[in-house]
C-alpha positions as CSV (number, residue, x, y, z in Angstrom):
1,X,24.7,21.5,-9.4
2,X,24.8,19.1,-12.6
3,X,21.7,17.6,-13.4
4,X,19.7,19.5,-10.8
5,X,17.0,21.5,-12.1
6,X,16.3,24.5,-9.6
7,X,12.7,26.1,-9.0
8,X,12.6,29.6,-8.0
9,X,8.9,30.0,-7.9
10,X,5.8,27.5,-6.6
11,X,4.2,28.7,-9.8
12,X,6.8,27.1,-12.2
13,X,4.8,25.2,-14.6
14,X,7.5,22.4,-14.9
15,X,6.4,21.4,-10.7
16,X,2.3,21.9,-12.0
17,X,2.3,18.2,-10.9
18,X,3.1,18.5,-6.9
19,X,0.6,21.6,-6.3
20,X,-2.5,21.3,-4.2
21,X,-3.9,18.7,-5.5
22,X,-5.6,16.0,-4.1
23,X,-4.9,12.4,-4.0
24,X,-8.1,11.5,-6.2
25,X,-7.5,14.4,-8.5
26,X,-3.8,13.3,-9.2
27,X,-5.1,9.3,-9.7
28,X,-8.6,10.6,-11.8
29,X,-7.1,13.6,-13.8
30,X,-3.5,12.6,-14.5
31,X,-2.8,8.8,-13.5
32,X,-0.3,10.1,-10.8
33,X,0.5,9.5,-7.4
34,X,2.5,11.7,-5.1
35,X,4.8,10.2,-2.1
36,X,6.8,12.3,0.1
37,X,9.5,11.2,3.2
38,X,13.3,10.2,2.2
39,X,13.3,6.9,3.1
40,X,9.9,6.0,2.0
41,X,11.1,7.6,-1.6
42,X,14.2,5.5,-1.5
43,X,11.9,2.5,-1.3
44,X,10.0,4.1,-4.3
45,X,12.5,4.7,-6.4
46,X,15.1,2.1,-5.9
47,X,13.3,-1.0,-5.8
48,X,9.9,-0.1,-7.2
49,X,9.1,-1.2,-10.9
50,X,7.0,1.7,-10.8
51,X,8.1,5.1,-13.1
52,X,9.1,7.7,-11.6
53,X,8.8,11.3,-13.0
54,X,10.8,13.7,-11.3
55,X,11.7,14.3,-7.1
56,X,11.2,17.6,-5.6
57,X,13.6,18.3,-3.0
58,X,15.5,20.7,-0.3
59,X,18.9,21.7,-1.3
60,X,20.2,19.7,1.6
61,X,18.7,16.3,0.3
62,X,20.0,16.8,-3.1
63,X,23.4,14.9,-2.8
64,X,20.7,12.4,-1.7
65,X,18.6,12.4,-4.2
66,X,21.4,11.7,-7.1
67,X,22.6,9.1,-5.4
68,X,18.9,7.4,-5.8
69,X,18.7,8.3,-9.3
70,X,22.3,6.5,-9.6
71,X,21.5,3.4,-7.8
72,X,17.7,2.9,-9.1
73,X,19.3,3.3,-12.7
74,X,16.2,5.0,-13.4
75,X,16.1,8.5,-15.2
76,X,13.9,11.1,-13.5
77,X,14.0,15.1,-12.7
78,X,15.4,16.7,-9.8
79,X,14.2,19.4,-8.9
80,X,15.7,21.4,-6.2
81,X,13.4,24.4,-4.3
82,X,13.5,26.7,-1.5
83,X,11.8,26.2,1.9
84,X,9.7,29.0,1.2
85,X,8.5,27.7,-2.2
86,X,8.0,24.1,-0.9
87,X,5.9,24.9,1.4
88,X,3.8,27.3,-1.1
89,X,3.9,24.2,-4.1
90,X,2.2,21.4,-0.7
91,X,0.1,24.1,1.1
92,X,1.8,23.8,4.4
93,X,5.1,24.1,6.2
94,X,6.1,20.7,4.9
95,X,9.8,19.8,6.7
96,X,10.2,16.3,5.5
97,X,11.4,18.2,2.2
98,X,11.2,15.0,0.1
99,X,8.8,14.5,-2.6
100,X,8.6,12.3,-5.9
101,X,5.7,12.5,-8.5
102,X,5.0,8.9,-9.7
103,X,3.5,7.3,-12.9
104,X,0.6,4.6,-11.6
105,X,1.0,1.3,-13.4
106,X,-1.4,-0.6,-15.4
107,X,-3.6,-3.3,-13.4
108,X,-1.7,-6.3,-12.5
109,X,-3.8,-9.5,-13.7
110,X,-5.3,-11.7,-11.2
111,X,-4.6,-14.8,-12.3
112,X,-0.2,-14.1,-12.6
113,X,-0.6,-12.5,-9.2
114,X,-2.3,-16.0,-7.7
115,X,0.1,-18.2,-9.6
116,X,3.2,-16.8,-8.5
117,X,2.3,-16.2,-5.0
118,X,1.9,-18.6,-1.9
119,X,0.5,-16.3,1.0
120,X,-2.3,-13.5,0.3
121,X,-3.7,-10.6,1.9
122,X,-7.5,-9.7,1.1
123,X,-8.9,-6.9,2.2
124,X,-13.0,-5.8,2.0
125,X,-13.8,-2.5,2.5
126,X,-10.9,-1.0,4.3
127,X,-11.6,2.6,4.4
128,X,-8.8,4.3,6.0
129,X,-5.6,4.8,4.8
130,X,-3.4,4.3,7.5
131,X,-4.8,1.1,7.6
132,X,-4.0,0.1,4.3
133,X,-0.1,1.7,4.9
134,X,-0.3,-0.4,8.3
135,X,-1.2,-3.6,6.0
136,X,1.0,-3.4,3.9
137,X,4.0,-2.8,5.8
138,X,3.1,-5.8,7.7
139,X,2.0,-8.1,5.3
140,X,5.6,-6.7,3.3
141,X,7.3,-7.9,6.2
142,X,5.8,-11.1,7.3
143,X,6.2,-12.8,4.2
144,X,2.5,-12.0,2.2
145,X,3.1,-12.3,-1.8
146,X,0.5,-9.4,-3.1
147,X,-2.8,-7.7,-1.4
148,X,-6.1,-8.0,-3.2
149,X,-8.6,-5.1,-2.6
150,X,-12.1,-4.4,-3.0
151,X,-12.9,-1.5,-4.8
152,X,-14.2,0.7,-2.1
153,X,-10.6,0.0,-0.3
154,X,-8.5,3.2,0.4
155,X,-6.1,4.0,-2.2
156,X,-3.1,2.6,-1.4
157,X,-0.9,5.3,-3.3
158,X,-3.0,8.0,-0.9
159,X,0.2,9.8,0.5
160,X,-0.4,8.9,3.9
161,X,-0.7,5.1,2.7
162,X,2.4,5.4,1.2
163,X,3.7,7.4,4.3
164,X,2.4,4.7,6.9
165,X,3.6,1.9,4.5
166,X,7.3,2.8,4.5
167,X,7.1,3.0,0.5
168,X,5.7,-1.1,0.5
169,X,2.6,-0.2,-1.4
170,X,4.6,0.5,-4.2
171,X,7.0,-2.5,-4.0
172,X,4.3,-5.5,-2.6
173,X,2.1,-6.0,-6.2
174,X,-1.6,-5.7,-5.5
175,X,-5.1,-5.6,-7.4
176,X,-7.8,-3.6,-6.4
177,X,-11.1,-5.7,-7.9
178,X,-14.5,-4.6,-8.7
179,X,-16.1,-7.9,-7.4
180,X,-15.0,-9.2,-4.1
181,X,-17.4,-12.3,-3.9
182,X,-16.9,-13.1,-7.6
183,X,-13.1,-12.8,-6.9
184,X,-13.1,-15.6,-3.8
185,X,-15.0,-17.5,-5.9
186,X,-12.3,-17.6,-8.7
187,X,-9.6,-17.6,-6.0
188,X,-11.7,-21.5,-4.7
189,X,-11.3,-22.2,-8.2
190,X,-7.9,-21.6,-8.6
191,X,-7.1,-24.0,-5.1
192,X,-6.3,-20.8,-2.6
193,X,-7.5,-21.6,0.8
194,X,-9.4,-19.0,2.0
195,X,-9.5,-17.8,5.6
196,X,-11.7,-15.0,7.1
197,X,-10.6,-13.1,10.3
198,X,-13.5,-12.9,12.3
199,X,-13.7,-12.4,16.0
200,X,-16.9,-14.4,16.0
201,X,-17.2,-16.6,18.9
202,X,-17.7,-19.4,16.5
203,X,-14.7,-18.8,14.5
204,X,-11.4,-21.6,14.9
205,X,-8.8,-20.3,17.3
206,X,-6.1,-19.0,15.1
207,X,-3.5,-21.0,17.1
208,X,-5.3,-24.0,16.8
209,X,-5.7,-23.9,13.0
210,X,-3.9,-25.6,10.5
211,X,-1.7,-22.6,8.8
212,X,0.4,-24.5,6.6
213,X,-2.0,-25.0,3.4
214,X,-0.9,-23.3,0.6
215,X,-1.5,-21.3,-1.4
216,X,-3.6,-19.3,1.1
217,X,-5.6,-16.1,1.7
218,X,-6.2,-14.5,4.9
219,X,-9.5,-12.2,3.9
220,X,-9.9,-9.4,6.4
221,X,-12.7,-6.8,6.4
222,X,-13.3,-3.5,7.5
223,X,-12.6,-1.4,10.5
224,X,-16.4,-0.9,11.8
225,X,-18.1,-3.8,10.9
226,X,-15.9,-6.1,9.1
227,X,-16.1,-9.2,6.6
228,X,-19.4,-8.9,4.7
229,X,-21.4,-12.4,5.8
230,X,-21.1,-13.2,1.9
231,X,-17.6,-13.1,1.9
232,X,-17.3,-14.7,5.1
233,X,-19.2,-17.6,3.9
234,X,-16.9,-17.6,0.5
235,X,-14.3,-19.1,2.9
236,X,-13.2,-22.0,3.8
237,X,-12.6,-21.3,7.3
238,X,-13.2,-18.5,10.1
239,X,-9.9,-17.7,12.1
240,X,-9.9,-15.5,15.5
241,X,-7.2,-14.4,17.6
242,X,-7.7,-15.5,21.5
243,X,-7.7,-12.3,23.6
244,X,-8.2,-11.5,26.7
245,X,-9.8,-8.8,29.2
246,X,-13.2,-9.0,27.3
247,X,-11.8,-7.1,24.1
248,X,-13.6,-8.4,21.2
249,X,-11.2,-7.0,18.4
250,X,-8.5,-5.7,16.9
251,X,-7.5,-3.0,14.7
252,X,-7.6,-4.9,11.0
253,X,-3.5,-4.1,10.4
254,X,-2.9,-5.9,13.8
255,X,-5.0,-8.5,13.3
256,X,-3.3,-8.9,9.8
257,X,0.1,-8.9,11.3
258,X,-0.6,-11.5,13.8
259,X,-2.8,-13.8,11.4
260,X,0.5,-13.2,8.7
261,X,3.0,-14.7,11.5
262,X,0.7,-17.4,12.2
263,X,1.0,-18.8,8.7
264,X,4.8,-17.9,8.6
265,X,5.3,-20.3,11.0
């Protein structure tokens, strides 16, 4: 096939890129990320400003994988392998068949991510990277305009991030920053309304707050213990969701989802 490249062996140097390695080795050693599913590399590829290297795929998704290399105008390897030799180059018997190597852009700026956006999503120490898929897919779809992170967030080009996130962590622009509380602070300063999600008894009833201020953060923290009490009191308010049956939280993408469709509204 034109244009296809094809890979006979697991050791080709030319696929060095998609072997074994782990997610912090790719992002420390090489500035890459790896994402893998066909619709979450459609997402990737076509609508992502993010560069793409090269895909690595079945011979049955290659038809597919022109056609994304047609419509995302971008110019990028395909590489076309054997079963046997996937599963050799990931480690495991990996049936999705779809991979992409990507190239990990430089760090947005703060201040052009808080001037062109209305809605944000914080999030303080979010460990898991599921979660951080789950958030971003939600805050993707429920109108957020970028995700700020702490530093000791997840990655949220981790493959399963990506996975979970339906490809939005590489579409929805975010920031991972090295000082959270600094960071509300210049977020005050620069007139975002900050809210903090906490279940605390004394926190507003999310339904009874006013949601339309803008621009506006909704801060969230992380799965054990949440919002650190400084960033907590960075905010301008404390938001919880009503629940019932004696359940005193939620999972932090749930929360954010419902907090998100608050504010839509």
């Amino acid at each position: 096939m034109e244009n296809v490249i094809q890979i006979s062996s697991w050791e080709d140097e030319r696929i060095a890129g998609y072997r074994n390695l782990k997610d912090s080795q790719l992002r420390e050693q090489q500035g890459r990320f790896i994402i893998e599913g066909k619709l979450v590399v459609k997402r990737f590829v076509i609508e992502s400003v993010m560069s793409c290297e090269s895909v690595l795929v079945l011979e049955k998704h290659v038809e597919t994988a022109q056609k994304y290399k047609i419509d995302s105008g971008k110019s990028f390897d395909i590489f076309q392998a054997s079963q046997e030799v996937m599963d050799a180059v990931v480690g495991f018997n990996f049936h999705r068949g779809f991979l992409a190597l990507g190239q990990r852009p430089e760090e947005l700026d703060l201040t052009k991510i808080v001037s062109s956006s209305s809605l944000l999503v914080l999030l303080e120490r979010v460990l898991n990277p599921e979660n951080i898929g789950s958030v971003f897919r939600n805050a993707a779809a429920l109108g957020a305009d970028a995700v700020i992170l702490s530093a000791d967030c997840a990655d949220p080009l981790y493959r399963l991030a990506t996975r979970v996130s339906i490809g939005t962590t590489t579409t929805l622009p975010w920031i991972r920053v090295s000082d959270f509380a600094s960071t509300l602070t210049t977020l005050r300063s620069f007139g975002v309304r900050l809210f903090a999600m906490s279940p605390s008894i004394d926190s507003q009833l999310l339904s009874d707050s006013d949601t339309t201020l803008r621009p506006a953060a909704i801060v969230l923290g992380s799965e054990g213990d949440g919002l650190t009490s400084a960033s907590i009191n960075a905010c301008h308010a404390k938001l919880r969701i009503d629940m019932a049956n004696d359940v005193d939280s939620l999972n932090v993408a749930t929360a954010a989802a419902i907090g998100l469709f608050q504010f839509r509204r």
